[in-house]
Backbone as CSV, one residue per row, in Angstrom:
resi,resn,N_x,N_y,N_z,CA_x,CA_y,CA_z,C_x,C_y,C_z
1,UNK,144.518,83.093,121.035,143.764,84.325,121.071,143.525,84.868,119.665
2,UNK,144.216,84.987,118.694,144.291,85.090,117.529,143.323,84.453,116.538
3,UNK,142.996,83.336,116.950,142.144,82.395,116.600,140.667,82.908,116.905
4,UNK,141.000,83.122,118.243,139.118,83.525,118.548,138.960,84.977,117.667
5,UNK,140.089,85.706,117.742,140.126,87.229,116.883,139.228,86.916,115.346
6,UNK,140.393,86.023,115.341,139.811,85.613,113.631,138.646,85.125,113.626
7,UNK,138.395,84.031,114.329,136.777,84.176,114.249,135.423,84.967,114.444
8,UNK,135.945,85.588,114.888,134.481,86.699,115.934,134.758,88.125,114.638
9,UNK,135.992,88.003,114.008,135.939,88.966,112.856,135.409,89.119,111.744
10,UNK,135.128,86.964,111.511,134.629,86.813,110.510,133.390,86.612,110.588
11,UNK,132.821,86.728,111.825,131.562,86.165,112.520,130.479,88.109,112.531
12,UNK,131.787,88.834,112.597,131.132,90.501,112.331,130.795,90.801,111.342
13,UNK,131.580,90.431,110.409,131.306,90.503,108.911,129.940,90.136,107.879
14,UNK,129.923,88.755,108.244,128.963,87.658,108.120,127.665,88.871,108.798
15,UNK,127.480,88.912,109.715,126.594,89.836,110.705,126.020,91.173,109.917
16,UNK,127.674,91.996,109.726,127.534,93.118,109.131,126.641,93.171,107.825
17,UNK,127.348,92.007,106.644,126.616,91.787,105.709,125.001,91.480,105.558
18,UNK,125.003,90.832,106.700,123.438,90.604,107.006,122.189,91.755,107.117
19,UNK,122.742,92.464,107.663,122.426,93.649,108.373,121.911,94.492,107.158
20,UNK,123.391,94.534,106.222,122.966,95.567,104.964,121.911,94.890,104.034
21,UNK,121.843,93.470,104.187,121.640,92.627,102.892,120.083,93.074,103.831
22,UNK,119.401,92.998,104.859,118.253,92.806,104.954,117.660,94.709,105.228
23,UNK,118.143,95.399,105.317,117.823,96.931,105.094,117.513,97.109,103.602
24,UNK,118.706,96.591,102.749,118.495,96.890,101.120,116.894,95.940,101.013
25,UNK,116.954,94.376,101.520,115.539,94.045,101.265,114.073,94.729,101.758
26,UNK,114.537,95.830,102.791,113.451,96.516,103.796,112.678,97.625,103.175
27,UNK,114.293,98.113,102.512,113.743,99.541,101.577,113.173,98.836,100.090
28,UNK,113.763,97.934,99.536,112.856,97.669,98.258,111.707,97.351,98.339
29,UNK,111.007,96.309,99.336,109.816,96.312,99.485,109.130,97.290,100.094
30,UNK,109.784,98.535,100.846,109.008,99.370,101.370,108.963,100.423,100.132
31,UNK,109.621,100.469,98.854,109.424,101.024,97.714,108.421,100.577,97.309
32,UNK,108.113,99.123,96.837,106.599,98.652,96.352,105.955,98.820,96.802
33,UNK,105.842,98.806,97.933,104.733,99.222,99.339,104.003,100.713,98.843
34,UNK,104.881,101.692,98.680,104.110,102.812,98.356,103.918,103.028,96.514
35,UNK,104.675,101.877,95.710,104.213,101.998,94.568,102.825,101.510,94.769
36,UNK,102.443,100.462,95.315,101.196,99.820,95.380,100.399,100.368,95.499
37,UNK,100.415,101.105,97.111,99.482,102.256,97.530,98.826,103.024,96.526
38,UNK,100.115,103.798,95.843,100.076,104.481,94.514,98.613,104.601,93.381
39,UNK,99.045,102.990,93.373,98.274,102.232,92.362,96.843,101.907,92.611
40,UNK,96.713,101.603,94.154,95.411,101.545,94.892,94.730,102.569,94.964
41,UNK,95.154,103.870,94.754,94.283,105.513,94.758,94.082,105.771,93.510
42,UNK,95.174,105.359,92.377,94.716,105.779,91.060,93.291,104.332,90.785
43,UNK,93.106,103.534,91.121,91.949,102.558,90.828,90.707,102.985,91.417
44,UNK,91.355,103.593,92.623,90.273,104.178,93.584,89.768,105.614,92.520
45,UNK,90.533,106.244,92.185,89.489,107.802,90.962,88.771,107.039,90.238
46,UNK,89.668,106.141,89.462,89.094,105.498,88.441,87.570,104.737,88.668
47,UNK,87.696,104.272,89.380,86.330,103.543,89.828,85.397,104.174,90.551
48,UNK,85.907,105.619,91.105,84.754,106.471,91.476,84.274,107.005,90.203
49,UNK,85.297,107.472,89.423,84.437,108.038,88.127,83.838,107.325,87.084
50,UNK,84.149,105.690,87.252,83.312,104.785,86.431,81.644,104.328,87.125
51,UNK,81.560,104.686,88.316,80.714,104.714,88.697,79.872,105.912,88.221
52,UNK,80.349,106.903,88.544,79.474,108.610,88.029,79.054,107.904,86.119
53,UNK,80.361,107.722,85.682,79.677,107.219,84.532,78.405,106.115,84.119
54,UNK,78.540,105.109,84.948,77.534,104.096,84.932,76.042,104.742,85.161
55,UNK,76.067,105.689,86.210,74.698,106.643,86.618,74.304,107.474,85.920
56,UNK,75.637,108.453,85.021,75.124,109.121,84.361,74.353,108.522,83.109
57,UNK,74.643,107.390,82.532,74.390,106.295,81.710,73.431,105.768,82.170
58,UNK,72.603,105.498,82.901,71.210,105.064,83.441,70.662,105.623,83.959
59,UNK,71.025,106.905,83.600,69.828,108.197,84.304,68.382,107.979,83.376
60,UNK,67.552,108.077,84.422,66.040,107.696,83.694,65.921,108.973,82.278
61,UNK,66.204,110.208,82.626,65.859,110.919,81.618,67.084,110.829,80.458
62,UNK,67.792,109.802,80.405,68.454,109.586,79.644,67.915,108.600,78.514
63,UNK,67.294,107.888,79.309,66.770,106.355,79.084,65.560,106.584,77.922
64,UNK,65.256,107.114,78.939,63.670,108.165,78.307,63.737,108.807,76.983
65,UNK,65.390,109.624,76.497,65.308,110.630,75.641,65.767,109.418,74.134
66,UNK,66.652,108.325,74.521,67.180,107.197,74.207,66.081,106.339,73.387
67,UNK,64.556,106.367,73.867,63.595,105.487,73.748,62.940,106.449,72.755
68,UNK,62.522,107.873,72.954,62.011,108.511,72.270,62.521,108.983,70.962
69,UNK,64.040,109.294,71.095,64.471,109.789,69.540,64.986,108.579,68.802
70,UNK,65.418,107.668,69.094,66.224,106.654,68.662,65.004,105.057,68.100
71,UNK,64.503,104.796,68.983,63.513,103.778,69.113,62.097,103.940,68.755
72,UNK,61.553,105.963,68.647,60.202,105.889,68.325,59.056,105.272,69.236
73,UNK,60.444,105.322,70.488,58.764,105.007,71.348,58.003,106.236,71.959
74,UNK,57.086,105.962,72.847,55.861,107.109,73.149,55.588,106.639,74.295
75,UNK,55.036,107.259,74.952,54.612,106.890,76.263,52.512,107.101,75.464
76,UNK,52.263,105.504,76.461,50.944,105.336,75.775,50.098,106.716,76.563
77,UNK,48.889,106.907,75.991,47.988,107.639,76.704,47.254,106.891,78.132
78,UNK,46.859,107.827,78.885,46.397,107.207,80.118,45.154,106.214,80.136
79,UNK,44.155,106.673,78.620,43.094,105.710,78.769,43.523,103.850,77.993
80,UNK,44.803,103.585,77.366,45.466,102.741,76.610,45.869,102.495,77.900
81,UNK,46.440,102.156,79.212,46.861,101.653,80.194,46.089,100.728,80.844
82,UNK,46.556,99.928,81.026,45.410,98.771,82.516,46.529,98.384,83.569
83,UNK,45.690,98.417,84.248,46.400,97.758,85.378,46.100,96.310,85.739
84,UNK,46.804,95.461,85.921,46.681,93.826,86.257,46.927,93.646,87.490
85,UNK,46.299,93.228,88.301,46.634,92.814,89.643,46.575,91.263,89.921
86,UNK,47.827,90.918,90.493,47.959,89.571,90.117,47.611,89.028,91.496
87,UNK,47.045,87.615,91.298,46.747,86.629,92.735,47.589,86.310,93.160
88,UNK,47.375,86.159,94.681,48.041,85.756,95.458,48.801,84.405,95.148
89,UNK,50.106,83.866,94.514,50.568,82.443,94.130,50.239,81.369,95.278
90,UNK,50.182,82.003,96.381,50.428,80.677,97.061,49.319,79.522,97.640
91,UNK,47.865,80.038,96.736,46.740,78.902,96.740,46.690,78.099,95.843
């Protein structure tokens, strides 16, 4: 009887240890879990506001003010314009 004692004691143990050893692994990854998250919302501002930046950066009247003070361009007069209308490619 002693024998089975001793075994099924060491067989609780073994168990017990298990038990803690896979909770301590439950909570550390459930720590990264919400570091990650974390990390996934700060990318998420970031990339909403790199977007606002990209638009504000290709706003036409940006483009426009960009071409005019910097480059010296002009927008031609209306009688300097033509229009080309191109054929149909596929004859």
């Amino acid at each position: 009887m002693t024998k089975l004692n001793l075994i099924l004691f060491f067989v609780l143990i073994m168990v017990s240890l298990s038990v803690v050893t896979s909770q301590h692994k439950a909570r550390k990854l459930y720590f990264e879990l919400e570091q990650e998250q974390e990390m996934s919302k700060k990318y998420d501002t970031e990339y909403g506001q790199l977007q606002l930046e990209q638009s504000t950066w290709a706003m036409h009247s940006r483009i426009e003010e960009f071409a005019t003070q910097r480059l010296q361009m002009q927008v031609p007069d209306a009688k300097r314009i033509q229009v080309i209308l191109l054929e149909d490619m596929a004859h």
